[in-house]
C-alpha positions in Angstrom: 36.3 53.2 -67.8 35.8 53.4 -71.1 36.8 56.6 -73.2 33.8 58.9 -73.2 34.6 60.5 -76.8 35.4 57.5 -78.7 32.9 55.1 -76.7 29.1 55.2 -77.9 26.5 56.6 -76.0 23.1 54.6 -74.9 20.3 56.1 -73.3 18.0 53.2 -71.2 14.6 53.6 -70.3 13.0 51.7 -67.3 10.4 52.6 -64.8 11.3 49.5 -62.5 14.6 50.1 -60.6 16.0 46.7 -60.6 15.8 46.6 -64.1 17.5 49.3 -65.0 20.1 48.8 -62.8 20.4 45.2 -64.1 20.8 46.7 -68.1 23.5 49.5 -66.5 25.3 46.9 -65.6 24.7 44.8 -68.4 26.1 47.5 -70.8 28.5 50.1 -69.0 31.7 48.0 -69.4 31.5 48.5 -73.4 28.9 51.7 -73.7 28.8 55.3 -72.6 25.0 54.5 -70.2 22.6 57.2 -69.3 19.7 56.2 -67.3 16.0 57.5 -67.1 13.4 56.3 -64.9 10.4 57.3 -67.2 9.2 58.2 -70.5 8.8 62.0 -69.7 12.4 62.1 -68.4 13.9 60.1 -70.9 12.3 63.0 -73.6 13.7 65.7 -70.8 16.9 64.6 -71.8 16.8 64.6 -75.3 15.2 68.0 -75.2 18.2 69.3 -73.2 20.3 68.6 -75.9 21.5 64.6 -75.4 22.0 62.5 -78.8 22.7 59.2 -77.6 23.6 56.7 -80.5 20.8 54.2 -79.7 17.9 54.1 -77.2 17.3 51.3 -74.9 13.1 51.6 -74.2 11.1 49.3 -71.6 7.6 49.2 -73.4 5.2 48.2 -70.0 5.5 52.1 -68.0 3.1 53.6 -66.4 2.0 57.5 -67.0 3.8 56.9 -70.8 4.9 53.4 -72.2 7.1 52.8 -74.5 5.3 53.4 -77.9 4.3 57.0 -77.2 8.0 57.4 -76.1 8.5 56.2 -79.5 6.1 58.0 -81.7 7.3 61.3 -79.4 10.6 60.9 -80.7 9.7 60.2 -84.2 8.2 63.8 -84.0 11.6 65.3 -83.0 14.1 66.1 -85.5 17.1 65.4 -84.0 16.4 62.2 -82.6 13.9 60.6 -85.2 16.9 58.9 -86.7 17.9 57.1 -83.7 17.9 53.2 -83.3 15.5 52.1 -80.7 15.7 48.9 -79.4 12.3 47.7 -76.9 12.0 45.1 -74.0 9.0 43.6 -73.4 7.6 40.2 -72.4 7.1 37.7 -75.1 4.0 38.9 -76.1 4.1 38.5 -80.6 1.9 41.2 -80.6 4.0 43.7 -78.5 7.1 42.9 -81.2 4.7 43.7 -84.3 3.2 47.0 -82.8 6.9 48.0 -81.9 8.5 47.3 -85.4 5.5 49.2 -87.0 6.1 51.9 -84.6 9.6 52.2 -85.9 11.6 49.9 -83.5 14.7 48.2 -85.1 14.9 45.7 -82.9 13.4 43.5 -79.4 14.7 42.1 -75.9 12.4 39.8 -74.5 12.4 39.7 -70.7 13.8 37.9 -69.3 17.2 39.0 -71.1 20.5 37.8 -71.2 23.6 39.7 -71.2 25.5 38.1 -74.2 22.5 38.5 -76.6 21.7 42.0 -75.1 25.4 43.2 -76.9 25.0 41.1 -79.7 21.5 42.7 -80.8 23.3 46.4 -79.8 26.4 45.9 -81.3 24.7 44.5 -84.4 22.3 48.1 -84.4 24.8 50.2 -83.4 26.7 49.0 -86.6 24.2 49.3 -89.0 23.1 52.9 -87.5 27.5 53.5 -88.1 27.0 52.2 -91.8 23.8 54.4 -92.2 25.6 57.7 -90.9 28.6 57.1 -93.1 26.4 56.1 -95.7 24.2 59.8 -95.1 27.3 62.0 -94.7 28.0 60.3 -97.9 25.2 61.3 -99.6 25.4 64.5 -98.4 28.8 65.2 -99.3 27.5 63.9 -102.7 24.3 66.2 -103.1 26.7 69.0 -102.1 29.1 68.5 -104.9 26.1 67.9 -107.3 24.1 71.3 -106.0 28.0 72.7 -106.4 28.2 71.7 -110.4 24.7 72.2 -110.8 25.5 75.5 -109.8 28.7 76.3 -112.2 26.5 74.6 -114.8 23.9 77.0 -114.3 25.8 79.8 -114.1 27.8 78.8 -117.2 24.2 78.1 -119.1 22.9 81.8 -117.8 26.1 83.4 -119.4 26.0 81.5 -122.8 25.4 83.2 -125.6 24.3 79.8 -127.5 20.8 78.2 -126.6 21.0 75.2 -124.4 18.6 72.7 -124.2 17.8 69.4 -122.8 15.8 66.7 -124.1 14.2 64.0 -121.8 13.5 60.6 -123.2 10.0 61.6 -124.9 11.8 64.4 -126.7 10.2 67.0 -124.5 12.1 70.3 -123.6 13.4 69.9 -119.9 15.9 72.9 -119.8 16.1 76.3 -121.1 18.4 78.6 -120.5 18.6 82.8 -120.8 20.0 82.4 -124.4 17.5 79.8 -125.8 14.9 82.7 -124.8 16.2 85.4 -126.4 17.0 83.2 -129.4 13.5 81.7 -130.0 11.6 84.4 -128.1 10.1 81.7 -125.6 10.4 82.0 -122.0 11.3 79.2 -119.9 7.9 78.2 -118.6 6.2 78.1 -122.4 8.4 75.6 -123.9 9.3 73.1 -120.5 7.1 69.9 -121.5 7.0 70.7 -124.9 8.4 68.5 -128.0 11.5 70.0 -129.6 10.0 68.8 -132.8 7.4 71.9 -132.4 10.3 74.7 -132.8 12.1 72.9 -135.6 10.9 74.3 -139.7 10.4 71.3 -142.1 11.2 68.1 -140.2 11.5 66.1 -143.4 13.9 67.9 -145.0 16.1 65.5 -142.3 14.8 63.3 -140.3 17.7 62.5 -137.8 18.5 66.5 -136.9 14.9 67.7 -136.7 13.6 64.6 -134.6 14.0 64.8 -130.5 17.2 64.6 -129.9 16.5 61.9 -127.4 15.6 59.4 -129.6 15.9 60.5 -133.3 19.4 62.2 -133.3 20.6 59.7 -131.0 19.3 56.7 -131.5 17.9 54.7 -128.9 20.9 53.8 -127.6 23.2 56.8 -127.5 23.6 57.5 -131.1 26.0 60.0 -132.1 27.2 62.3 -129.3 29.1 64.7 -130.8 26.9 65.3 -134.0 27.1 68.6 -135.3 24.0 69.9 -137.4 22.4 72.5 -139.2 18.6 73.1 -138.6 15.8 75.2 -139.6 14.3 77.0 -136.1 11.3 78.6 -135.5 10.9 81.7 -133.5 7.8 82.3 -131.4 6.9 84.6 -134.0 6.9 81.6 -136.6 9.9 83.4 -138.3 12.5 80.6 -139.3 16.3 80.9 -139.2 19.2 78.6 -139.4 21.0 77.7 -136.6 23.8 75.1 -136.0 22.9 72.3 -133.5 25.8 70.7 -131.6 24.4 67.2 -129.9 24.7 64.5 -127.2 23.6 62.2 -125.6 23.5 61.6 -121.3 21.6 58.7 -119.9 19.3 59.3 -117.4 17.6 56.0 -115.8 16.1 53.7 -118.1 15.8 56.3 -121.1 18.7 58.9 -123.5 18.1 62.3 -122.9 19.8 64.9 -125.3 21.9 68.1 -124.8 22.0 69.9 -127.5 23.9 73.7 -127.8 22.0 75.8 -130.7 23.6 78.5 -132.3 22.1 81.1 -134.3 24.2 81.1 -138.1 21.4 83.8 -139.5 24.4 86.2 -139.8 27.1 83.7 -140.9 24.4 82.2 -143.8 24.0 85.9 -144.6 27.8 86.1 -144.8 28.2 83.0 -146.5 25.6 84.0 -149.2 27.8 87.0 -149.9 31.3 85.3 -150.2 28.9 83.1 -152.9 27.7 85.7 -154.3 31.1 87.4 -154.7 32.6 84.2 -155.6 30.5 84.0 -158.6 30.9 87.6 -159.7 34.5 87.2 -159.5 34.4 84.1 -161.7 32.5 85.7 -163.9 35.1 88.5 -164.0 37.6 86.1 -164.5 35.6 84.8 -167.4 35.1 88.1 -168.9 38.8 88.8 -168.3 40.1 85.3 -169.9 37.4 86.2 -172.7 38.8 89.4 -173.2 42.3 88.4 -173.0 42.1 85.7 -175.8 40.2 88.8 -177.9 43.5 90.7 -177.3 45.9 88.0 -177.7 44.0 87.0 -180.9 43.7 90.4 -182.3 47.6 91.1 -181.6 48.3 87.6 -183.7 45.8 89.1 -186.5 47.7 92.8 -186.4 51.0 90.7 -186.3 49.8 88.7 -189.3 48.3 91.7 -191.0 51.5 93.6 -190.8 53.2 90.8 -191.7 51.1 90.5 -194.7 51.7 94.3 -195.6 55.2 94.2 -195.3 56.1 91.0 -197.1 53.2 92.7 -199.9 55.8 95.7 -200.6 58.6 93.1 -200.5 56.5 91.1 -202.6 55.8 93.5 -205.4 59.3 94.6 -205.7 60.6 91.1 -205.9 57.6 90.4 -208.4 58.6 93.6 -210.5 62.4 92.8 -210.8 61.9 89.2 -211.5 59.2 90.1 -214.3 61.2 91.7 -217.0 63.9 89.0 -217.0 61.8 86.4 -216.8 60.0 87.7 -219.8 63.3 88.3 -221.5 64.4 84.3 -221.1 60.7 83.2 -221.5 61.1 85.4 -225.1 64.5 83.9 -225.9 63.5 80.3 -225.0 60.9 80.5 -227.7 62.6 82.3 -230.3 65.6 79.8 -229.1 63.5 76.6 -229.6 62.6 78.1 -233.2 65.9 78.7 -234.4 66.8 75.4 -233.3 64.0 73.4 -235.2 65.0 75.5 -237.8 68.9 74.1 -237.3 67.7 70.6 -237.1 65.8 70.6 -240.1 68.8 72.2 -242.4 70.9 69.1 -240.3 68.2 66.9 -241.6 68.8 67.8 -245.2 72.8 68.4 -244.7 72.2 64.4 -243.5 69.8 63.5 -246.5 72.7 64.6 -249.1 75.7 63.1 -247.0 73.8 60.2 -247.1 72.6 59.7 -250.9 76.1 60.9 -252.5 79.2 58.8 -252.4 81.6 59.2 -249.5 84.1 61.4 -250.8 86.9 62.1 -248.7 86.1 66.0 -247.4 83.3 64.6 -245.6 85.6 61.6 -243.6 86.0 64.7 -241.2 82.9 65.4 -240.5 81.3 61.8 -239.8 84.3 61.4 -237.4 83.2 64.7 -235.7 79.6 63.8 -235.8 80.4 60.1 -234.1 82.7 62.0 -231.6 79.7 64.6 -230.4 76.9 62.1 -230.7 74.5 63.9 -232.5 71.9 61.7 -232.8 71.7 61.9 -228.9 72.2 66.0 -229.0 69.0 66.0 -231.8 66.7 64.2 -229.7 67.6 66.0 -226.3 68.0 69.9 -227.3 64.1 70.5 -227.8 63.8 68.1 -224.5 66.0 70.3 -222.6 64.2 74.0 -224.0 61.3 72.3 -223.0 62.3 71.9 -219.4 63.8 75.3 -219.5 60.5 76.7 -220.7 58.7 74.8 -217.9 60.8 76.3 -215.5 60.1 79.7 -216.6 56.7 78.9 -216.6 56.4 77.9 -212.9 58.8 81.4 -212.1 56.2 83.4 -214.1 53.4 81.6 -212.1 55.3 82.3 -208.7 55.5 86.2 -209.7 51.5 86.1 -210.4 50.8 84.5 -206.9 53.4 87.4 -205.8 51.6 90.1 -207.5 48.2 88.5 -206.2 49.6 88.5 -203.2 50.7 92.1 -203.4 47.3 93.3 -204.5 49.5 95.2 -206.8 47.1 94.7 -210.0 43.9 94.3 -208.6 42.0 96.7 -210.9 38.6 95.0 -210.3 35.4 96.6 -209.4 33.1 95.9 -206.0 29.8 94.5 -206.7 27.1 92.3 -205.4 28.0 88.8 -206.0 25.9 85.5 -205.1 29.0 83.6 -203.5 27.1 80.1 -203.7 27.2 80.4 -207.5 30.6 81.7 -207.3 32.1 78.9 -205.5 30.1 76.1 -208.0 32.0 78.5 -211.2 34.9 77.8 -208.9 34.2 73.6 -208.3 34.0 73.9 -212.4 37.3 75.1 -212.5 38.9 72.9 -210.0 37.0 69.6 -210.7 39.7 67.8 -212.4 41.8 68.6 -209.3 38.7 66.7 -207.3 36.7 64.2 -209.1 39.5 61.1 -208.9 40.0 61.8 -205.4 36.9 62.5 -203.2 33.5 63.4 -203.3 31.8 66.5 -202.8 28.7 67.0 -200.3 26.9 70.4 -200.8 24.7 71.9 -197.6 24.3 75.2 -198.5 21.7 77.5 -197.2 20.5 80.4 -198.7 23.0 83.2 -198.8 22.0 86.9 -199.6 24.3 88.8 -202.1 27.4 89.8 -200.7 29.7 93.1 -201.3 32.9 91.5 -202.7 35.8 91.3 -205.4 34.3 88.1 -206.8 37.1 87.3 -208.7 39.4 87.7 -205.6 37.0 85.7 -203.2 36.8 82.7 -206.1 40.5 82.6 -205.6 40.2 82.3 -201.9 37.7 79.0 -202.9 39.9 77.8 -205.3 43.3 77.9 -203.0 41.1 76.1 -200.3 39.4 73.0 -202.4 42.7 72.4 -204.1 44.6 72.1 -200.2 41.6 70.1 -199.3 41.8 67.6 -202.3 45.5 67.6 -201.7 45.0 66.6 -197.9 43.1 63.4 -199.1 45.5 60.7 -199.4 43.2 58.2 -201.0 39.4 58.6 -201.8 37.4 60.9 -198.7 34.9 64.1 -198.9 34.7 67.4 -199.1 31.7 69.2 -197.6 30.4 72.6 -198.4 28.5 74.4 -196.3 26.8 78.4 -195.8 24.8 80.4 -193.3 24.3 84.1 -192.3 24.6 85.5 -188.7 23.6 88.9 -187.9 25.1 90.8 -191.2 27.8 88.4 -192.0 27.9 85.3 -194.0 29.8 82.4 -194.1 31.6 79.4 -196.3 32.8 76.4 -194.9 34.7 73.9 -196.4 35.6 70.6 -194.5 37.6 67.8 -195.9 38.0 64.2 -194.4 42.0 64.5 -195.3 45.1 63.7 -192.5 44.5 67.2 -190.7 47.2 69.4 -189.3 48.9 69.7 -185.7 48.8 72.9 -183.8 52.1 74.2 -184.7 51.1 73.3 -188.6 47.8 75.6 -188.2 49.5 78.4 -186.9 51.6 79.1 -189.8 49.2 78.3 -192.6 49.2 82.1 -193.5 52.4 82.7 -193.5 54.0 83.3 -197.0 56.0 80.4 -198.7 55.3 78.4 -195.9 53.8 74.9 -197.1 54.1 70.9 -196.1 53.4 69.7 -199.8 56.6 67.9 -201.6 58.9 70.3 -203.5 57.0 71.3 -206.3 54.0 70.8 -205.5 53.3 74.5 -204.4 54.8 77.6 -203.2 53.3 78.4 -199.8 51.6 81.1 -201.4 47.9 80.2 -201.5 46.8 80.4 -198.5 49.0 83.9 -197.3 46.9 85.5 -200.4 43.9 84.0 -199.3 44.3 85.7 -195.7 45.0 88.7 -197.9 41.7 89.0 -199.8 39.8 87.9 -196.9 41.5 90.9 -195.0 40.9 93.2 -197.4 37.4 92.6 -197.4 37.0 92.8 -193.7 36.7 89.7 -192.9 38.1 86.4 -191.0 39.6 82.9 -191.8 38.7 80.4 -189.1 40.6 76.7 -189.2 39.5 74.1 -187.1 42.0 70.8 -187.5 43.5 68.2 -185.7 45.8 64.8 -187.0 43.6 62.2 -188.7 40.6 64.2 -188.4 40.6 66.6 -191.3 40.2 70.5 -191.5 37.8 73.0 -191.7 38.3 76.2 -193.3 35.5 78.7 -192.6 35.4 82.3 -194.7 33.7 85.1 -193.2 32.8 87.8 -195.1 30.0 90.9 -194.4 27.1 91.3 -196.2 28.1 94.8 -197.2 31.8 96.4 -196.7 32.3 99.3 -194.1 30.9 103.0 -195.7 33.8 104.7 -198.2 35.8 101.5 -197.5 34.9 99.0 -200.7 
């Protein structure tokens, strides 16, 4: 006997006895065999609950034959998916009637035993391989009703929009969030084009295309792409939103997923840290403004107390230096007198010496006069006052620049002045110091008439075009040039000499302080310059750099602050 459990189960249908006895015996060695005599009991049998593995039918029975058996079990549930295997005669037309009727196979009377198992092995093998390939299936379309489950769940509690794209770029999912984002239930966007919902498609053609085939590609594309697109509500309101992409295939076509994110507030956040951004720049700008307005002031208050201290040094050192000086300058002249008077009484003393005969009182003095040399002493005494006068001269000229600088005699009145025909009185003074070395250009414009010392303010010209003719090495230009801005007025004057570093332009001003040869000057110009230009409320602008000259530029107001001039 075979074991009942692991042994399959056939159920054979014959109305003739001998038949089915012959088929029992036929198949009981390797099968599980339950008889029936007729259609009606065979279908008694199923009903009560029997689920053989595959049905043995006789097709020629009375009362029922064996196609109604077959369309009757077609009609029940449980047993529609049962193998049924007929026997007939060898009638063609019986096999084709069967197989439409949904036999799987035929025995043709009358049958043999070997090819009897064969055909029921062979179905009973394909029915296994169908079962384990439906349990399969099921256990499959569980799993995927299972994720399709999480994945609805997880879409339903996002708080981003979730959509999906199908191959003609037409919306195919919409969750809860993708509603209350764009204000479209479910069943109004489903089978509509993505493109509809998206502001100003060619302000980017791959983001605000279908994500199926635009942002994709046709083949995939870019999974992973991470966008920002204009939306539109259902309200036609648009708003930014960040679009996070991929792609799945599905059959023959890309279908996109794509997770959209409302940014409204983070734009909105954004736009303020800009906003901020560029007010704090700004205040940075004011703040480096105003910090080079203090630093610059606190170098002019440095310089302008410099300037007021060094002036009381100045006019005492100017005062006790004077009266000597005057004292020497005095001798020196009425010394150079005396001694042209000398020489000319030597000149006669000489004239008799020579004429009269050598007598011997005078052997003496010729030795004496060979001894001293003083033929040599003659000719270099006046050379020597001379130099001694010329050295007074330049002391005498250092105290003036002193007392300039100290403003200690500056007994002058204020008056209108017309500067332009100030500075050409002060290019007639200075042209010697000009015409071999440069040329002068002249852009002035027209300049009202300004509140001023004049005399002081021609000194400030005449310091600067003699350091710029002095900064020309060889043959270059000087240009002059005036303007007026709001109630000032200003003289520039730009030469084409060797320029000045950095360090060099931040000490112009300072007293004594010059790079000419020894001689040459005394560092005082300019520091008296910046004086008078002080004093008459206004500024000194340089602009220089090495081999690319220097320009000076003199501001001055039109009129001088009330009770101040």
């Amino acid at each position: 006997m075979t074991d009942p459990i692991a042994t399959p189960t056939l159920l054979v249908v014959d109305d003739t006895a001998v038949d089915l006895a012959l088929l029992q015996a036929m198949l009981e060695d390797s099968y599980r065999v339950v008889t029936a005599g007729s259609g009606p009991a065979a279908l008694a049998l199923l009903a009560d609950g029997l689920c053989p593995d595959l049905i043995v039918l006789d097709v020629m029975m009375p009362d029922m034959d064996g196609y109604e058996v077959l369309d009757r079990l077609r009609a029940i549930p449980a047993a529609r998916d049962i193998p049924v295997v007929l026997v007939t005669a060898s009638d063609p037309m019986d096999e084709e009637r069967g197989l439409n009727s949904g036999a799987v196979d035929f025995l043709t009377k009358p049958i043999r035993q070997a090819v009897v198992l064969a055909r029921i092995r062979t179905q009973l093998n394909m029915k296994a391989a169908q079962d384990q390939l439906r349990n399969q299936n099921l256990r499959l379309a569980g799993r995927v009703a299972q994720r399709e489950s999480v994945l609805n769940t997880i879409a339903s509690a996002a708080q981003d929009a979730i959509v999906m794209i199908d191959g003609g770029g037409r919306i195919s999912f919409w969750n809860p969030a993708a509603e209350r984002i764009f204000n479209y239930r479910t069943e109004e966007v489903v089978g509509r084009p993505l493109r509809a919902l998206l502001a100003s498609p060619g302000e980017d053609d791959t983001a605000a295309s279908s994500l199926g085939h635009i942002a994709f590609g046709q083949s995939g594309g870019m999974p992973g792409t991470t966008v920002e697109l204009t939306a539109l509500r259902k309200d036609g309101s648009a708003f930014p939103v960040e679009a996070s992409l991929a792609a799945v295939r599905r059959g023959g076509d890309w279908w996109g997923v794509g997770i959209l994110r409302d940014i409204s507030e983070r734009k909105a956040i954004e736009a303020q840290i800009q906003a901020q951004l560029a007010e704090l720049m700004r205040a940075n700008a004011e703040l480096k403004e105003l910090n080079d307005k203090v630093s610059d002031a606190q170098g002019k208050l440095v310089q302008s107390e410099k300037m007021a201290s060094l002036g009381v040094l100045a006019a005492g050192v100017a005062h006790e230096i004077n009266n000597p000086v005057g004292y020497v300058s005095s001798n020196l002249a009425t010394l150079k007198q005396y001694v042209t008077d000398l020489l000319r009484v030597l000149e006669s003393y000489e004239a008799v010496r020579a004429a009269a005969p050598v007598p011997a009182p005078f052997h003496d003095v010729a030795k004496l006069v060979a001894e001293v040399e003083l033929d040599y002493m003659k000719g270099d005494v006046l050379a020597l006052i001379g130099e001694s006068q010329e050295g007074i001269d330049r002391v005498r000229k250092i105290v003036q620049d002193l007392k300039d600088f100290s403003r200690a005699e500056s007994r002058e009145t204020w008056a209108d002045a017309d500067l332009r025909h100030a500075i050409e009185s002060t290019l007639n003074v200075v042209w010697n110091e000009l015409k071999y070395k440069c040329e002068v250009r002249k852009e002035f414009a027209p300049l009202p008439r300004v509140e001023c010392l004049v005399s002081q303010i021609n000194q400030v010209f005449m310091n600067m075009l003699v350091n710029a003719a002095q900064a020309i090495e060889t043959r270059g230009v000087i240009t002059l040039r005036s303007g007026v801005r709001d109630a000032e007025i200003w003289i520039e004057i730009t030469d084409t000499g060797k320029g000045m570093t950095p360090e060099v332009v931040s000490r112009i001003f300072d007293p004594f302080f010059t790079t000419k040869p020894v001689g040459k000057g005394t560092g005082l110009g300019l520091a008296v310059s910046y004086n008078i230009v002080e004093k008459h409320h206004g500024r000194i602008e340089v602009e220089s750099a090495p081999g690319a000259g220097t320009t000076f530029r003199v501001w001055l107001p039109v009129r001088q602050p009330h009770g101040e001039a």
